[in-house]
C-alpha positions, 0 to 999 in steps of 0.5 A: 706240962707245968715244968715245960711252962716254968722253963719257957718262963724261966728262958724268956727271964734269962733272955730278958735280962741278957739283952738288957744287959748288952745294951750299953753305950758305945765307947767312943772312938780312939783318938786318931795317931798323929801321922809319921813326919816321914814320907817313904814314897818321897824318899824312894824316888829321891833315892833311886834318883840318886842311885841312878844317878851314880851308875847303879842298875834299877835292881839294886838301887830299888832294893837299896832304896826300899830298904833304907827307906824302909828303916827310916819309916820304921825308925820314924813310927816308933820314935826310938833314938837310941844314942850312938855309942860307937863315937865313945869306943877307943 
């Protein structure tokens, strides 16, 4: 009987001390990224536009637009310009 009181004892001190412990302040919240300069909604309607415009079919010019738009907002959000080496070659 004496050993179950120690380990009831003992459980309430562990238990004690771990909700002591998880009692922190909360971190604050990240600060917001900036949003991306680039509009892919924007570009997609101005593309298909101008796709449409040149005698293509709806088929191809939302799957040429998506993906072209679809670069440029990726090139956008990861801010990597790499330099265009191609102008150097012979």
């Amino acid at each position: 009987m004496a050993n179950k009181t120690v380990g009831v004892i003992v459980m309430c001190m562990f238990l004690l001390a771990t909700l002591h412990l998880s009692e922190s302040e909360p971190e604050p919240e990240p600060a917001a990224a900036p949003a991306p300069a680039f509009e892919y909604t924007t570009c997609l309607k101005e593309c298909i536009t101008e796709c449409k415009g040149s005698g293509m079919g709806n088929s191809h010019c939302e799957m040429k637009c998506d993906a072209d738009c679809g670069a440029k907002e990726k090139d956008a959000r990861l801010s990597v310009h790499f330099p265009d080496i191609r102008g150097d070659l012979p």
